[in-house]
Backbone as XML, in Angstrom:
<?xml version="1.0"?>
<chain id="A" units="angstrom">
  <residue number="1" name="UNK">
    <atom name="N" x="0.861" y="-1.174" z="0.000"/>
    <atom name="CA" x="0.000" y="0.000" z="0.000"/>
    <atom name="C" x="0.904" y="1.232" z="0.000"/>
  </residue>
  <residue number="2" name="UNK">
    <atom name="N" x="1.016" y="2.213" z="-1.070"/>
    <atom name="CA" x="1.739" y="3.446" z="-1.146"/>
    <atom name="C" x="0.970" y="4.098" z="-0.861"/>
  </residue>
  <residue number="3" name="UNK">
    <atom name="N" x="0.224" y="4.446" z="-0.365"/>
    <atom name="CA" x="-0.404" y="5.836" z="0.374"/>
    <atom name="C" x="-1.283" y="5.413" z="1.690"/>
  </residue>
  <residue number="4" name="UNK">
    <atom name="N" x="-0.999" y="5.860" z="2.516"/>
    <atom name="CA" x="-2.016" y="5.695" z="3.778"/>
    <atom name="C" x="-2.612" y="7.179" z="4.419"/>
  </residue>
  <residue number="5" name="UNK">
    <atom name="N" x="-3.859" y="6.726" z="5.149"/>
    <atom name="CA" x="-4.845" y="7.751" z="5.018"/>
    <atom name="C" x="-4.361" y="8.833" z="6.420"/>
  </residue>
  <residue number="6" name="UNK">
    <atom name="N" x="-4.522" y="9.892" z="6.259"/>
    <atom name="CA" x="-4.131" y="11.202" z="7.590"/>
    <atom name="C" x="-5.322" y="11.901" z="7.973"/>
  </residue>
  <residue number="7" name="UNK">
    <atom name="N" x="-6.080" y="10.952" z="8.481"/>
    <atom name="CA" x="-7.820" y="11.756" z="8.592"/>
    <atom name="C" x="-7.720" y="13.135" z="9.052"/>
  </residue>
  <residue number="8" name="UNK">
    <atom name="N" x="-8.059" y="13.901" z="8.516"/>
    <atom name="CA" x="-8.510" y="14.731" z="9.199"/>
    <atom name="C" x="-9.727" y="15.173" z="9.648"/>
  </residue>
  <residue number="9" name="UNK">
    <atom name="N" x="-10.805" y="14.058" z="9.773"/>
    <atom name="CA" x="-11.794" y="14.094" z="10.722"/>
    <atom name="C" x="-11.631" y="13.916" z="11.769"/>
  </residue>
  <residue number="10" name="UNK">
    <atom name="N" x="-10.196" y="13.386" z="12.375"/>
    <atom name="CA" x="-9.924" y="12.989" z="13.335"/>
    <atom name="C" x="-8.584" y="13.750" z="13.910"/>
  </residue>
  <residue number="11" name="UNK">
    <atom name="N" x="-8.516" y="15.006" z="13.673"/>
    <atom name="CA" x="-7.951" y="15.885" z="13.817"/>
    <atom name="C" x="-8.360" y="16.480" z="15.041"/>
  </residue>
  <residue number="12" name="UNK">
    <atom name="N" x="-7.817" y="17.419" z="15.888"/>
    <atom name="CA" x="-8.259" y="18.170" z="17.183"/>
    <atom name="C" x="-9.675" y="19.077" z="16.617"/>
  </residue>
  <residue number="13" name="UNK">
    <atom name="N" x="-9.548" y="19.737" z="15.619"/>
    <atom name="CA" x="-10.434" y="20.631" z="15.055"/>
    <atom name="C" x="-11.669" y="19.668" z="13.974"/>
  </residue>
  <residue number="14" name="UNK">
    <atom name="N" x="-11.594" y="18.245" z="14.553"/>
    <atom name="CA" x="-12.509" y="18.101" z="13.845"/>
    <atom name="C" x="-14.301" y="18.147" z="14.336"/>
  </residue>
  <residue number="15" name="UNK">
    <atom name="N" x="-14.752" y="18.274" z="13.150"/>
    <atom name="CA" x="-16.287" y="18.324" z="13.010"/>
    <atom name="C" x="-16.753" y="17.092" z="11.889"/>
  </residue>
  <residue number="16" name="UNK">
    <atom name="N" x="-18.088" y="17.072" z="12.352"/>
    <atom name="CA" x="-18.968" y="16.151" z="11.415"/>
    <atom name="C" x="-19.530" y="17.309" z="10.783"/>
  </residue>
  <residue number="17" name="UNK">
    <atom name="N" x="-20.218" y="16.728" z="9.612"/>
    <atom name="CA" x="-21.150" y="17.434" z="8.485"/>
    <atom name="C" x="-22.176" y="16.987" z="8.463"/>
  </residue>
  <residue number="18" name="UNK">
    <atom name="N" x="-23.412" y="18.332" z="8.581"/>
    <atom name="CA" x="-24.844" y="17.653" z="8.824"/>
    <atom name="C" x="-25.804" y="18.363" z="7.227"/>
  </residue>
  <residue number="19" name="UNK">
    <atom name="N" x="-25.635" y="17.424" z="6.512"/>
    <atom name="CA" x="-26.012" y="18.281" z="5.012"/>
    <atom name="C" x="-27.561" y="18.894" z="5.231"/>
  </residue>
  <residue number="20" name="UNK">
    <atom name="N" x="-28.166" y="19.862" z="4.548"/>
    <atom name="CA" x="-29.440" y="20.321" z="4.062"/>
    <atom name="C" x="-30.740" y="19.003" z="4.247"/>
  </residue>
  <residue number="21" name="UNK">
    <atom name="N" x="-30.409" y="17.377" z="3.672"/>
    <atom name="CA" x="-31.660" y="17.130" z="3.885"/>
    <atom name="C" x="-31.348" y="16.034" z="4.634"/>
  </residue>
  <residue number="22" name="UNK">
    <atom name="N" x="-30.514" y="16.553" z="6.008"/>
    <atom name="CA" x="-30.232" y="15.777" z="7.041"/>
    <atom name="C" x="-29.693" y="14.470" z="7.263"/>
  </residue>
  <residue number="23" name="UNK">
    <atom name="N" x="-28.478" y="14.533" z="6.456"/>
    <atom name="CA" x="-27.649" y="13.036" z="6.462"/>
    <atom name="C" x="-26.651" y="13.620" z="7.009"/>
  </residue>
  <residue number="24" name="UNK">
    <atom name="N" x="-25.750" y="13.231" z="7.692"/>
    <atom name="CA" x="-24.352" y="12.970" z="8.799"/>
    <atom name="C" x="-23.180" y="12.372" z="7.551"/>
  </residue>
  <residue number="25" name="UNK">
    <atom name="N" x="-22.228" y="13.121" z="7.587"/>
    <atom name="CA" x="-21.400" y="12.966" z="7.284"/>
    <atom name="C" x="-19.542" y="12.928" z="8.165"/>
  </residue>
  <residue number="26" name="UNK">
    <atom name="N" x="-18.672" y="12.022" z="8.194"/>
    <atom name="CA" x="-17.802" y="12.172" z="9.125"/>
    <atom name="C" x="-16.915" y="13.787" z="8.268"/>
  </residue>
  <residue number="27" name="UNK">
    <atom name="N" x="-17.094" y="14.598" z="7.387"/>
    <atom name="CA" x="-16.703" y="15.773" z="7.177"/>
    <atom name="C" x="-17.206" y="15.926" z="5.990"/>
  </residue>
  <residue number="28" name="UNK">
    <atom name="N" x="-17.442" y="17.657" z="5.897"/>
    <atom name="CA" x="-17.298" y="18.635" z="4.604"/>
    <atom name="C" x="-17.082" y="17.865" z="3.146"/>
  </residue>
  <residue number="29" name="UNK">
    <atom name="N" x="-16.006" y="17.344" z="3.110"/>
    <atom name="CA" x="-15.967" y="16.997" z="1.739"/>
    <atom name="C" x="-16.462" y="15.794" z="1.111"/>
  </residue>
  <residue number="30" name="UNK">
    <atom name="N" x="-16.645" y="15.002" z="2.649"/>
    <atom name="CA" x="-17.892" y="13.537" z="1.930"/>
    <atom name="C" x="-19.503" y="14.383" z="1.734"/>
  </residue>
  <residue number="31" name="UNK">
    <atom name="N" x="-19.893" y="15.360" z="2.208"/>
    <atom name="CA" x="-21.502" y="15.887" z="2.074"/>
    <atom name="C" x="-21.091" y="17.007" z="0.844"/>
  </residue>
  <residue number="32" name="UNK">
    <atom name="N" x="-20.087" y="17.072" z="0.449"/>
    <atom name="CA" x="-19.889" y="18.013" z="-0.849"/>
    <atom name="C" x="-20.379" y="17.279" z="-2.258"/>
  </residue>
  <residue number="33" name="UNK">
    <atom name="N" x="-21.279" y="17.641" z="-2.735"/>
    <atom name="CA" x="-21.767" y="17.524" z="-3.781"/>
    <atom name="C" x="-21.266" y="16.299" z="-4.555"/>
  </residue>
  <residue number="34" name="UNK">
    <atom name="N" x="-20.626" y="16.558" z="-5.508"/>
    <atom name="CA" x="-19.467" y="15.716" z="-5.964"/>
    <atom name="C" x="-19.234" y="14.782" z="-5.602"/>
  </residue>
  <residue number="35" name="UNK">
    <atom name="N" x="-18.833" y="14.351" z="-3.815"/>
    <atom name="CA" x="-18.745" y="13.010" z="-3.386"/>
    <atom name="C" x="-19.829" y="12.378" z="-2.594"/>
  </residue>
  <residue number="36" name="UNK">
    <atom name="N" x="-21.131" y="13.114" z="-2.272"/>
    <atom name="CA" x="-22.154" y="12.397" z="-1.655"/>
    <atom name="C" x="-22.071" y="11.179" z="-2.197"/>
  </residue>
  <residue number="37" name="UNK">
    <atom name="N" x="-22.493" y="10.936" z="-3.733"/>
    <atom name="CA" x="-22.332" y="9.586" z="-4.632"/>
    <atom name="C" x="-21.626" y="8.442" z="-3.965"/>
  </residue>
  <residue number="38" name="UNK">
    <atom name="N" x="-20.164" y="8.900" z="-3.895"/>
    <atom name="CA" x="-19.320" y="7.697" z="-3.041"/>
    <atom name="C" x="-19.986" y="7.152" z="-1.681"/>
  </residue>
  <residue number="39" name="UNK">
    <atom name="N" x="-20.263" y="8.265" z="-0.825"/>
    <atom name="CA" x="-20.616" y="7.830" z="0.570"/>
    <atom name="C" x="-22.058" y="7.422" z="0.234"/>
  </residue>
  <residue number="40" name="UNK">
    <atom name="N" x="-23.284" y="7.729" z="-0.046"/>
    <atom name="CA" x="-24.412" y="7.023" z="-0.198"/>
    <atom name="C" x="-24.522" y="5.836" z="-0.820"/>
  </residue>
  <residue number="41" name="UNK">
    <atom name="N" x="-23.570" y="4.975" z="-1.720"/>
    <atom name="CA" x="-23.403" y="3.995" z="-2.405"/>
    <atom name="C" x="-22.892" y="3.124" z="-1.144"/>
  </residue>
  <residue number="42" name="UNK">
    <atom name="N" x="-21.367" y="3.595" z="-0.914"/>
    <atom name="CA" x="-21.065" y="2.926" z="-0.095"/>
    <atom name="C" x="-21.758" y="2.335" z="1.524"/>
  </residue>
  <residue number="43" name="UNK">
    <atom name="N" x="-22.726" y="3.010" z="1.795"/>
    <atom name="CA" x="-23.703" y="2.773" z="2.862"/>
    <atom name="C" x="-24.881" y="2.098" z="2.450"/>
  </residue>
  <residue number="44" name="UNK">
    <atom name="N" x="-25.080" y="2.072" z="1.308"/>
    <atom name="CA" x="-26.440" y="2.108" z="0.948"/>
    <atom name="C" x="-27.075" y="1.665" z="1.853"/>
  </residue>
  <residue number="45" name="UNK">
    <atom name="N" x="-27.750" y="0.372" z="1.828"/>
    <atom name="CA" x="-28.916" y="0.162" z="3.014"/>
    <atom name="C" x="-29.107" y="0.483" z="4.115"/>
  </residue>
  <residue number="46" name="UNK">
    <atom name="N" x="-27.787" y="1.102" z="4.808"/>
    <atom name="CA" x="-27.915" y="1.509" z="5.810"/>
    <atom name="C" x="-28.086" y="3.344" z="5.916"/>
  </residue>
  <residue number="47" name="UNK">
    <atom name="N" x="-28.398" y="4.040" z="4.885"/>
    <atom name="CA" x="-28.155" y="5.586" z="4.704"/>
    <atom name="C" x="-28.959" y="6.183" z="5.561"/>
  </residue>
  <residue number="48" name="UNK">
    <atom name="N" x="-30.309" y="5.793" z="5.778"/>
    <atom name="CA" x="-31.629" y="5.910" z="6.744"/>
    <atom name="C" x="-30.885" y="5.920" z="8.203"/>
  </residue>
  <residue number="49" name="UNK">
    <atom name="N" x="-29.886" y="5.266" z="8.258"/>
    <atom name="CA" x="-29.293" y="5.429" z="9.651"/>
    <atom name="C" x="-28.187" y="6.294" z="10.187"/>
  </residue>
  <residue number="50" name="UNK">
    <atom name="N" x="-28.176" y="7.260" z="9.282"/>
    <atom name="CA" x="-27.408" y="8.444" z="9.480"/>
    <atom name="C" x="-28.120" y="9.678" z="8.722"/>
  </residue>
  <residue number="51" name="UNK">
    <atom name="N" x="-29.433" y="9.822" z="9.463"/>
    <atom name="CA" x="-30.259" y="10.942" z="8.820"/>
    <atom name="C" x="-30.815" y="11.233" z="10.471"/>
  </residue>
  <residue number="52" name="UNK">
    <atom name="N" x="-30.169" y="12.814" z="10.730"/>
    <atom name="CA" x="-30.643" y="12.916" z="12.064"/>
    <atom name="C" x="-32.213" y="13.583" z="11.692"/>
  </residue>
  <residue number="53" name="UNK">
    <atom name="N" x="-33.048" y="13.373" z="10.673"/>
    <atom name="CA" x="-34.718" y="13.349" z="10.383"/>
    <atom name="C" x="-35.041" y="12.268" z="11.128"/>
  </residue>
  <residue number="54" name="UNK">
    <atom name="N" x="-34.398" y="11.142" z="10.960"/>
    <atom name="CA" x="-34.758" y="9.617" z="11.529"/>
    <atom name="C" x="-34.555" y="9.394" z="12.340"/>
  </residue>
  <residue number="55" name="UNK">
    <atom name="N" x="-33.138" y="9.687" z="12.901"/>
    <atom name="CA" x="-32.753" y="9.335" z="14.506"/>
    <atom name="C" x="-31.898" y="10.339" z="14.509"/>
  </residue>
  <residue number="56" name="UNK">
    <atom name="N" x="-32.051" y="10.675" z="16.110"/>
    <atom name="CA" x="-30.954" y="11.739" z="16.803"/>
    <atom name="C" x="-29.288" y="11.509" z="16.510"/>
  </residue>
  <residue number="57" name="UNK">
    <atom name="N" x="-28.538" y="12.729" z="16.030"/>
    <atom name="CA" x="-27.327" y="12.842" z="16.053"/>
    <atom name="C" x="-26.616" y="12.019" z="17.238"/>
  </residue>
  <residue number="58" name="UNK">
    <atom name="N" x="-27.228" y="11.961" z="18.555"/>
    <atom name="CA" x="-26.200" y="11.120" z="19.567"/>
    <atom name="C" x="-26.413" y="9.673" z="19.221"/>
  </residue>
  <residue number="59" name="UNK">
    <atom name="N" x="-27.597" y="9.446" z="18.750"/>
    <atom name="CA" x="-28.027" y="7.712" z="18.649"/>
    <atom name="C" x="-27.214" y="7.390" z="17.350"/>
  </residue>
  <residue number="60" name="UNK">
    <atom name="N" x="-26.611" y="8.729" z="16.198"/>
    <atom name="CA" x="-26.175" y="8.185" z="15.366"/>
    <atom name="C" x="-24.614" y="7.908" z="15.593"/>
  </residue>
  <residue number="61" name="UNK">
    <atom name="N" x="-24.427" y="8.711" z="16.602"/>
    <atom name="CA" x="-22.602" y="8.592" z="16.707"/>
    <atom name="C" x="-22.349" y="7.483" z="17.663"/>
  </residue>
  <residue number="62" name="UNK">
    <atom name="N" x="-23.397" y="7.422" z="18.919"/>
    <atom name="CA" x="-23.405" y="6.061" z="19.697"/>
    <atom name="C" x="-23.129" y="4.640" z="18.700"/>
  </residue>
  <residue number="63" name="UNK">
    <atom name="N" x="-24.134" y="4.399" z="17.702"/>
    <atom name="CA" x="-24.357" y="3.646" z="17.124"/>
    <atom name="C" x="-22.879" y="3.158" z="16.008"/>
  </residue>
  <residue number="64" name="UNK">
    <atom name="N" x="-22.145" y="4.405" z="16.251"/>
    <atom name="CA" x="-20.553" y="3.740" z="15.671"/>
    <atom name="C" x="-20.896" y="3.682" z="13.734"/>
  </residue>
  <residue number="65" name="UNK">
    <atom name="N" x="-21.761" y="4.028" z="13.388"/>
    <atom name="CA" x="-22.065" y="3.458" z="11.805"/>
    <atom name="C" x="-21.008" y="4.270" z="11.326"/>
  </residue>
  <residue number="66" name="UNK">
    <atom name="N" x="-20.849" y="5.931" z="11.581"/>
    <atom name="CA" x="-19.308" y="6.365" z="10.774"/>
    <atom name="C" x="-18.243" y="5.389" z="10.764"/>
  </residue>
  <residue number="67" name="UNK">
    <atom name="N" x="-17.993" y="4.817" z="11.702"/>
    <atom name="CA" x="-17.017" y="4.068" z="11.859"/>
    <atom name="C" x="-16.592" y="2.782" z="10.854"/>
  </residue>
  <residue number="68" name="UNK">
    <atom name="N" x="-17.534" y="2.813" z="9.756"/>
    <atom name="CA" x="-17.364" y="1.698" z="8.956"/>
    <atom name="C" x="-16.844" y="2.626" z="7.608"/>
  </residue>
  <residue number="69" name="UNK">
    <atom name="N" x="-16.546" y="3.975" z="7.490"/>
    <atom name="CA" x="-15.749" y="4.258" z="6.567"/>
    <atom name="C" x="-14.596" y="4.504" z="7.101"/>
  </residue>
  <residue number="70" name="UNK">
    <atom name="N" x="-13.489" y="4.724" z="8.109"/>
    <atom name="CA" x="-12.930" y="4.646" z="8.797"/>
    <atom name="C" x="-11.930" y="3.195" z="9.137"/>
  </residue>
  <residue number="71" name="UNK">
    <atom name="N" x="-12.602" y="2.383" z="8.764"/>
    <atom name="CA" x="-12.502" y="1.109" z="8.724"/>
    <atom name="C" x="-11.467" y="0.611" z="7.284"/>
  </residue>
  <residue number="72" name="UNK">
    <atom name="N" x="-11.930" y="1.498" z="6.367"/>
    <atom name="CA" x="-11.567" y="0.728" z="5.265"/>
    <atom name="C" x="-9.813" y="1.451" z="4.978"/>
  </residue>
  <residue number="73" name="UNK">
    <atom name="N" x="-9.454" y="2.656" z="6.282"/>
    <atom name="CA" x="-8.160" y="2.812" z="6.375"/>
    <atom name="C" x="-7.510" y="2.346" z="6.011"/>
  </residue>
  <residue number="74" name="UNK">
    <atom name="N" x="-7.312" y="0.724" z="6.793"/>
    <atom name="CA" x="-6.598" y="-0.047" z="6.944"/>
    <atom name="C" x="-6.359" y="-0.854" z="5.872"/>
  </residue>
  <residue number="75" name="UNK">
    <atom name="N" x="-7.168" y="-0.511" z="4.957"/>
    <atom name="CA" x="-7.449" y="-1.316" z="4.009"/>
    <atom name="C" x="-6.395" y="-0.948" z="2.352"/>
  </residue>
  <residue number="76" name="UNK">
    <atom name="N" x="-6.497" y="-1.883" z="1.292"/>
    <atom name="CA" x="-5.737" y="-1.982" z="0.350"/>
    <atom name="C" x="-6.770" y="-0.923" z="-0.276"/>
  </residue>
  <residue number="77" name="UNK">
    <atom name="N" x="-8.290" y="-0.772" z="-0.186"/>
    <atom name="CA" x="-9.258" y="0.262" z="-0.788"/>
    <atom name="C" x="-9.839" y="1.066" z="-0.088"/>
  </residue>
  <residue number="78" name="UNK">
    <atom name="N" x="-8.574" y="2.138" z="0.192"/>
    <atom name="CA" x="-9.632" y="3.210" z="1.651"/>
    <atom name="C" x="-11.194" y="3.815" z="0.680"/>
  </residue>
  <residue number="79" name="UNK">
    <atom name="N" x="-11.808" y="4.121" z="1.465"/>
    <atom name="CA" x="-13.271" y="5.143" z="0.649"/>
    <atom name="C" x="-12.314" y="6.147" z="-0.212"/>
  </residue>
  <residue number="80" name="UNK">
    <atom name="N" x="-12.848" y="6.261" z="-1.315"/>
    <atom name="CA" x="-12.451" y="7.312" z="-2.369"/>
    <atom name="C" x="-12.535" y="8.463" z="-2.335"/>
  </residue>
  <residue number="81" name="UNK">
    <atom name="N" x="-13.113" y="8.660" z="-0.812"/>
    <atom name="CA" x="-13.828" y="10.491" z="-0.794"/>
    <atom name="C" x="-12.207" y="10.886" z="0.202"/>
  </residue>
  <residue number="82" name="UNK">
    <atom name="N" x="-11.473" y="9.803" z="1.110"/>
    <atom name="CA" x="-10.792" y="9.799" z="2.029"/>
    <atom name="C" x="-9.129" y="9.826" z="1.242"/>
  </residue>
  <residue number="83" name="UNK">
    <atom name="N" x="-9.164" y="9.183" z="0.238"/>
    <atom name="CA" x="-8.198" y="8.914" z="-0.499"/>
    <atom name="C" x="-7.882" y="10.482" z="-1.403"/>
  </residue>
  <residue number="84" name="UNK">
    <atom name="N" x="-8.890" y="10.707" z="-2.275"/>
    <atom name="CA" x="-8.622" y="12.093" z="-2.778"/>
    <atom name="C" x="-8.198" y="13.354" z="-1.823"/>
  </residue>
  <residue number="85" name="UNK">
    <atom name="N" x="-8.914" y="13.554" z="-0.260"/>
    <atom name="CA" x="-8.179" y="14.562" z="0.711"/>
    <atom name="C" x="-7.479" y="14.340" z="1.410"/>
  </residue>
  <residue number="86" name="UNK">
    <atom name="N" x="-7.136" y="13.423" z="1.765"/>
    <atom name="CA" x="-6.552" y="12.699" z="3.060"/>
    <atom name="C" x="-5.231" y="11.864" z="3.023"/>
  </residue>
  <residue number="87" name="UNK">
    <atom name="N" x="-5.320" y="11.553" z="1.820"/>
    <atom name="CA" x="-4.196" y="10.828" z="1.732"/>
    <atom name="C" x="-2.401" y="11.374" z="2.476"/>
  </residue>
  <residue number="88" name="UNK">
    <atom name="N" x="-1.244" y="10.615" z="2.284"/>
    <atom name="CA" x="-0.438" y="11.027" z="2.374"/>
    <atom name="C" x="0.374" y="9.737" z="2.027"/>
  </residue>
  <residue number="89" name="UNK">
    <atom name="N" x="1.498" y="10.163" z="1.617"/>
    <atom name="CA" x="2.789" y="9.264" z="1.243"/>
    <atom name="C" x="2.943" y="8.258" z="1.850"/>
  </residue>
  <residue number="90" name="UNK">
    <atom name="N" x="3.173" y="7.041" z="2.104"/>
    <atom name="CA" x="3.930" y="6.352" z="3.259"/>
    <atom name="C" x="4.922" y="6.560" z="3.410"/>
  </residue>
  <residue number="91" name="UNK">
    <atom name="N" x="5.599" y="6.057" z="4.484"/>
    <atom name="CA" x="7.314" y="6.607" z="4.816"/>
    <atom name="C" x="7.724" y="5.153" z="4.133"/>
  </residue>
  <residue number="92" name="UNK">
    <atom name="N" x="8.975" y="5.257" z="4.056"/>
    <atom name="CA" x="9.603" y="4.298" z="3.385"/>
    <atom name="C" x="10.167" y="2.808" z="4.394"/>
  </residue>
  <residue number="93" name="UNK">
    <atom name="N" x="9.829" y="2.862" z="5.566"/>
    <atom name="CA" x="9.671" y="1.834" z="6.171"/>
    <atom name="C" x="8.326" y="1.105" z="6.094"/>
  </residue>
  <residue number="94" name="UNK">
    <atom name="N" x="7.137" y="2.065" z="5.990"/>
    <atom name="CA" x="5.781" y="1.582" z="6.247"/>
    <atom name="C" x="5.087" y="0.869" z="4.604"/>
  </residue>
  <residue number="95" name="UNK">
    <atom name="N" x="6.482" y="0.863" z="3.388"/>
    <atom name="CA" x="5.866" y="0.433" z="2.185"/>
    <atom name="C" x="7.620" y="-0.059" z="1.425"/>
  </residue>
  <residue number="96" name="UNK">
    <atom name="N" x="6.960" y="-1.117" z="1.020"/>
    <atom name="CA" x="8.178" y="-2.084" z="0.189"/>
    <atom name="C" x="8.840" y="-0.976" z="-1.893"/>
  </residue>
  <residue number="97" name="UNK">
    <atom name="N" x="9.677" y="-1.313" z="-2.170"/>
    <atom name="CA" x="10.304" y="-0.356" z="-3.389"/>
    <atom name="C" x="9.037" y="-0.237" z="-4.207"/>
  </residue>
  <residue number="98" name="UNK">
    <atom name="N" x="8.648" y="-1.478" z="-4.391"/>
    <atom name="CA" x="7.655" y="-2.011" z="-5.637"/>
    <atom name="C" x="6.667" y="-0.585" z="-5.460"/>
  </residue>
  <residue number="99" name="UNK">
    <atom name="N" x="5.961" y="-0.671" z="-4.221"/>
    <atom name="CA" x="4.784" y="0.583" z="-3.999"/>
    <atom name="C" x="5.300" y="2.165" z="-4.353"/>
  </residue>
  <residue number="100" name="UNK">
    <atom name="N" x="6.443" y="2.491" z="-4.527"/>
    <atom name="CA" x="7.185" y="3.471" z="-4.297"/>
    <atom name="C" x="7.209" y="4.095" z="-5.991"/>
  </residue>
  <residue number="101" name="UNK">
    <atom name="N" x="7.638" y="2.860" z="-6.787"/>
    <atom name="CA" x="7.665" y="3.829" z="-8.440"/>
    <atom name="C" x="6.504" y="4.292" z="-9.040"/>
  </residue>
  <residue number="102" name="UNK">
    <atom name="N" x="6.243" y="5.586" z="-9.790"/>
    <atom name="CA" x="4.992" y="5.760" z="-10.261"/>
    <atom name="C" x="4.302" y="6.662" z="-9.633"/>
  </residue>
  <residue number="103" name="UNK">
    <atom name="N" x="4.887" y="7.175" z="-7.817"/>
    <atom name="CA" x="4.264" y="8.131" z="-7.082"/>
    <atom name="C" x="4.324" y="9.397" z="-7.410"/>
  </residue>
  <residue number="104" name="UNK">
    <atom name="N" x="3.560" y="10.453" z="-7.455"/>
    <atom name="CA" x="4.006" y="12.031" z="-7.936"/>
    <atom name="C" x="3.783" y="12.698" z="-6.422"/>
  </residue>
  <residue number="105" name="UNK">
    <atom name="N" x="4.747" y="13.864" z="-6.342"/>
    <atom name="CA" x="4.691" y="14.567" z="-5.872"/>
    <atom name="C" x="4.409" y="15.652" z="-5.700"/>
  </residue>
  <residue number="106" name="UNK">
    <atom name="N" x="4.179" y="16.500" z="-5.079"/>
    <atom name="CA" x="3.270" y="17.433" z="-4.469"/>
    <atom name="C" x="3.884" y="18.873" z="-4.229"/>
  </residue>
  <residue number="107" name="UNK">
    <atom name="N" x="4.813" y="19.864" z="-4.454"/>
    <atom name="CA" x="5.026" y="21.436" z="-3.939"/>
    <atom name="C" x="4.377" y="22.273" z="-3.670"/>
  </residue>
  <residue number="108" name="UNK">
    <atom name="N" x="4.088" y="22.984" z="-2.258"/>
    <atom name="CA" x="3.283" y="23.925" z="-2.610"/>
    <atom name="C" x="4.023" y="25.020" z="-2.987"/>
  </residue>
  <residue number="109" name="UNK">
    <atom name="N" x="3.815" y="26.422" z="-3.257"/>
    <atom name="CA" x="4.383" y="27.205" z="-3.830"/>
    <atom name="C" x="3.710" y="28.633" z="-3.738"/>
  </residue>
  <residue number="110" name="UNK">
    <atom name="N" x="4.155" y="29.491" z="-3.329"/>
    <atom name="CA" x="3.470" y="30.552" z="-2.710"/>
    <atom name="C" x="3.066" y="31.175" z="-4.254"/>
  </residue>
  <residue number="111" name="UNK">
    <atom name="N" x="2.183" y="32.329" z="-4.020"/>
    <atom name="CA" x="1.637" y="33.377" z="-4.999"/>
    <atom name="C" x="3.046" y="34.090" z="-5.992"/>
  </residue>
  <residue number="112" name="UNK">
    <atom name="N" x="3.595" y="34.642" z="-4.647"/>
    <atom name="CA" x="5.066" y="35.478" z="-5.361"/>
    <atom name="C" x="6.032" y="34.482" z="-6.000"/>
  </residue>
  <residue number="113" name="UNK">
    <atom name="N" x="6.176" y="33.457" z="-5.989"/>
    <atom name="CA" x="6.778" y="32.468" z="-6.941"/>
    <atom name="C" x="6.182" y="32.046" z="-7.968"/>
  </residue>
  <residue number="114" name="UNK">
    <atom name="N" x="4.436" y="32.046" z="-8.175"/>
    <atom name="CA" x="4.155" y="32.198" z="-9.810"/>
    <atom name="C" x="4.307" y="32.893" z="-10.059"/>
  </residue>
  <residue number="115" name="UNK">
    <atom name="N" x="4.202" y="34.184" z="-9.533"/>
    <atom name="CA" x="4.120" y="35.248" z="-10.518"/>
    <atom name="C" x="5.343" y="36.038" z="-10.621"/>
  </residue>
  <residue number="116" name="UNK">
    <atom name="N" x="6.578" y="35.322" z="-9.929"/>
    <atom name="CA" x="8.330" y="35.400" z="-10.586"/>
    <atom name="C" x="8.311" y="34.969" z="-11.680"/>
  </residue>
  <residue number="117" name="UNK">
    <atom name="N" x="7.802" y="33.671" z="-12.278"/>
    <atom name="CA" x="8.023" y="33.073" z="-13.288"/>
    <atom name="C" x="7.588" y="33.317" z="-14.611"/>
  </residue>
</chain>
């Protein structure tokens, strides 16, 4: 596995996301437009159980159901909504050469350095 996940839902500053027609999201960018798709697929039968219309926000976080995207961390296929923000490199102890060729990297680069160029 060359990339493993750096939640930042699980950050000091984190928050859940409670969208417009009341589904729970573990953050912002799974209830963003664009990736609802991933997370409602991936729940499907269970989506009714993270709609605080249906049941209370504490019965939904008691109930641990975020916790099954969270889950797939560990996994060879983290959730795709987690992988596009979250990701990060592995260190080179935590992944064998093979995982390593093919990776791109990342600079950030301030304003006044595009517009040197």
């Amino acid at each position: 596995m060359a990339d493993k996940i750096n939640p930042r839902c699980k950050s000091d500053m984190a928050q859940i996301y409670i969208s417009a027609d009341g589904y729970v999201y573990p953050c912002c960018w799974m209830g963003n437009v664009p990736h609802t798709s991933d997370y409602r697929d991936f729940y499907n039968s269970e989506l009714d159980k993270l709609n605080v219309n249906l049941r209370s926000l504490k019965v939904i976080i008691e109930d641990r159901i975020l916790e099954k995207v969270e889950a797939t961390w560990q996994t060879d296929n983290p959730h795709p909504t987690c992988m596009r923000f979250c990701k990060r490199k592995a260190k080179p102890d935590e992944t064998n050469s093979e995982d390593k060729q093919g990776t791109n990297t990342v600079k950030r680069i301030s304003r006044s350095e595009v517009s040197s160029n």
